[in-house]
FIKOLZA-1660 file (N, C-alpha, C; in steps of 0.1 Angstrom, whole numbers, plus 5000, padded with zeros to 4 digits):
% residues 68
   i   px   py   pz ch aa at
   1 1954 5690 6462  A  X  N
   1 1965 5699 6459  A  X CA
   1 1975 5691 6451  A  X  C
   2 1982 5699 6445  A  X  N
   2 1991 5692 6433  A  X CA
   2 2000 5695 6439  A  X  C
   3 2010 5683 6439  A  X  N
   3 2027 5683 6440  A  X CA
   3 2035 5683 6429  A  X  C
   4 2047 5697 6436  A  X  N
   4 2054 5701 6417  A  X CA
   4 2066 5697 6427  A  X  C
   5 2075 5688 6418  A  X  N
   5 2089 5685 6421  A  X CA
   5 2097 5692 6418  A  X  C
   6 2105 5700 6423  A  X  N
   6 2115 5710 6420  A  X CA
   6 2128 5712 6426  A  X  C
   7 2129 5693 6426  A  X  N
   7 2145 5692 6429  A  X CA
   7 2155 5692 6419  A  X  C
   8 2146 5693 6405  A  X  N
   8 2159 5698 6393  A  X CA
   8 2159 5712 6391  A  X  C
   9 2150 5718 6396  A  X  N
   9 2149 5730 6390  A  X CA
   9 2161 5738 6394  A  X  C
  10 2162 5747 6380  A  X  N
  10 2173 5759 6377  A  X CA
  10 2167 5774 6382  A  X  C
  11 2172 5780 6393  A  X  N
  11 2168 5788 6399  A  X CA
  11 2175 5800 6397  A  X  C
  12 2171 5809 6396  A  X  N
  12 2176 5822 6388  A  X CA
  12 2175 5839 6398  A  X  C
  13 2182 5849 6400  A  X  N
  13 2175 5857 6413  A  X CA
  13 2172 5867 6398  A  X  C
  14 2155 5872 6407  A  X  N
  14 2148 5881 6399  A  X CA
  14 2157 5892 6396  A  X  C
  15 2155 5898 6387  A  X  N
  15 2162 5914 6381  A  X CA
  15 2154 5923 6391  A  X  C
  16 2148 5921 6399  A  X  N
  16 2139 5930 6407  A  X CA
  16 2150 5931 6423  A  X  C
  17 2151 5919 6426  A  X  N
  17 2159 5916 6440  A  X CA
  17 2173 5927 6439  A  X  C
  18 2173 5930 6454  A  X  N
  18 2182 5937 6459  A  X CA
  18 2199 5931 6459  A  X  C
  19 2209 5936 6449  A  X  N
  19 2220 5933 6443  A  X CA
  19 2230 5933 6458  A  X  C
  20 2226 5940 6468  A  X  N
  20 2233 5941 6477  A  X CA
  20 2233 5927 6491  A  X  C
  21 2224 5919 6486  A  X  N
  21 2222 5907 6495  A  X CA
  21 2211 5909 6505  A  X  C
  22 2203 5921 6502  A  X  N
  22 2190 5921 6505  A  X CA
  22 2174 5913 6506  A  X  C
  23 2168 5917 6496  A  X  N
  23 2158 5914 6490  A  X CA
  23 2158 5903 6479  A  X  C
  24 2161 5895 6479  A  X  N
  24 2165 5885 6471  A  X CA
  24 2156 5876 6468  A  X  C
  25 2151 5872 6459  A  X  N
  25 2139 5866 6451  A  X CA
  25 2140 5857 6441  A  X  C
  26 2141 5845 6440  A  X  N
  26 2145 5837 6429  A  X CA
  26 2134 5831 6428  A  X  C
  27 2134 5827 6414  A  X  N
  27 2121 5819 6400  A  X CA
  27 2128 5811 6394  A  X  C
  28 2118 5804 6391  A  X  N
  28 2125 5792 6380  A  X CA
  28 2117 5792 6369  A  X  C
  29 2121 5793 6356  A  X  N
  29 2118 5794 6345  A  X CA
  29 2113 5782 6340  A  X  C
  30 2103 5783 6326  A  X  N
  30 2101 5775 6320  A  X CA
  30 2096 5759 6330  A  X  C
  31 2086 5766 6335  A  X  N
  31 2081 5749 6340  A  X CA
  31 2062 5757 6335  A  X  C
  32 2055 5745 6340  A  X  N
  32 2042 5747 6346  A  X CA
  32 2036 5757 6353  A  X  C
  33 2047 5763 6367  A  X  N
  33 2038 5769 6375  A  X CA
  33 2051 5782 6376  A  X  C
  34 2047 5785 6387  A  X  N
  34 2063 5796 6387  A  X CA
  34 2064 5797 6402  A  X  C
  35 2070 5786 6404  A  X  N
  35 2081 5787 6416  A  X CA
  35 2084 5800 6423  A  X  C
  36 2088 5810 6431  A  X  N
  36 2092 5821 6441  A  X CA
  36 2096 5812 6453  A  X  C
  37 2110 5815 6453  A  X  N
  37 2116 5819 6469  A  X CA
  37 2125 5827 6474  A  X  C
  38 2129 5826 6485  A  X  N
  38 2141 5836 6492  A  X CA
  38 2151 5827 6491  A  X  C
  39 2160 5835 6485  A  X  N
  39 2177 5829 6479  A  X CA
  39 2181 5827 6497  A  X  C
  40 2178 5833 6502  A  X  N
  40 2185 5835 6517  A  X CA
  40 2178 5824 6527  A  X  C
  41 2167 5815 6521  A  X  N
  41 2165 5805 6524  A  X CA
  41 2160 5795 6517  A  X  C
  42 2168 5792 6516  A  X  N
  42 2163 5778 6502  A  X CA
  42 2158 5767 6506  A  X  C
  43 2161 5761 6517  A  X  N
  43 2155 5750 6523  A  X CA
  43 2143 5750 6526  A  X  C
  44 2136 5765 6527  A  X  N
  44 2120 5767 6528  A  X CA
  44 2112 5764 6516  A  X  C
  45 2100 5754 6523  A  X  N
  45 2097 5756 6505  A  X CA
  45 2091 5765 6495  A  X  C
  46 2090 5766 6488  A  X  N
  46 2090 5778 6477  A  X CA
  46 2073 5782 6475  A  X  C
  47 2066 5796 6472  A  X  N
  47 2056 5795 6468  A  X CA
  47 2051 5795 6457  A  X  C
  48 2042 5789 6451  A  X  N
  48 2043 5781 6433  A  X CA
  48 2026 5790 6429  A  X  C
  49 2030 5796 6419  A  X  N
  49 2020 5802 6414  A  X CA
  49 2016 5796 6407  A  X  C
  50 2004 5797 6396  A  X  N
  50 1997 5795 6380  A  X CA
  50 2005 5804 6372  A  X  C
  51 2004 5805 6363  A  X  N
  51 2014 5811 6356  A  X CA
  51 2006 5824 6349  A  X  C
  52 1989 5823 6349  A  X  N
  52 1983 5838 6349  A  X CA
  52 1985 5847 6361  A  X  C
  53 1984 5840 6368  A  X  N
  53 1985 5841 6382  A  X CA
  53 1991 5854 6387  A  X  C
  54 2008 5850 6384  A  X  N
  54 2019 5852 6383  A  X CA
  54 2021 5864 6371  A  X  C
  55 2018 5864 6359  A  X  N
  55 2018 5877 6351  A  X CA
  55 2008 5886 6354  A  X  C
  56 1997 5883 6362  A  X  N
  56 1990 5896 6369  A  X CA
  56 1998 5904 6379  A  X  C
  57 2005 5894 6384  A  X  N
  57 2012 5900 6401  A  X CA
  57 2024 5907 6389  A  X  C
  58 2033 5903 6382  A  X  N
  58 2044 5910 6379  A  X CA
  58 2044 5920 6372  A  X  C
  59 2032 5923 6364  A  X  N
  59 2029 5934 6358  A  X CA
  59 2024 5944 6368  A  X  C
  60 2017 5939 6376  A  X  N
  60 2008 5951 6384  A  X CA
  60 2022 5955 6388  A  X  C
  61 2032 5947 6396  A  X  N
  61 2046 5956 6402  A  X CA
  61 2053 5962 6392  A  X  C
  62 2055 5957 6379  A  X  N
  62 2058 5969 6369  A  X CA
  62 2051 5980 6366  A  X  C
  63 2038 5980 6371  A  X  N
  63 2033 5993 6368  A  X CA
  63 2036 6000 6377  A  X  C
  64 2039 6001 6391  A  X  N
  64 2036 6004 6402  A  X CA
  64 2023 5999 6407  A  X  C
  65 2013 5992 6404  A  X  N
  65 2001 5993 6412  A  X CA
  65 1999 5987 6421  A  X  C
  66 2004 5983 6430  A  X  N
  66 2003 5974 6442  A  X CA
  66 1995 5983 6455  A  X  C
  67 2004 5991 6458  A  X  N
  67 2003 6000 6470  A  X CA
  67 1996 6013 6467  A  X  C
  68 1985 6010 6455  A  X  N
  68 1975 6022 6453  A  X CA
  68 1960 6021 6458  A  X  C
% end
């Protein structure tokens, strides 16, 4: 297993996450892999995609197709 350091990383909350302090979702751009965590726990560690990986998953939720 690969260790990704991501004590500099610039963490950003998805345009998807809930504005109300809900559902909250932050990624970090521009690396290797693509980082995901909950803004509401940060001290958890984060789960780190491949970066195809990750444009399969975010597209299928743009389409809607997840829960088909």
């Amino acid at each position: 297993m690969r260790v990704v350091d991501l004590s500099g990383t610039s963490w950003r909350k998805s345009s998807y996450s809930n504005q109300d302090g809900g559902a909250c979702l932050e990624v970090a751009d521009d690396l290797a892999v693509v980082p995901v965590r909950d803004s509401k726990d940060v001290g958890r560690a984060p789960l780190v995609f491949g970066v195809g990986a990750w444009s399969v998953f975010a597209g299928a939720v743009k389409r809607g197709d997840l829960f088909e």
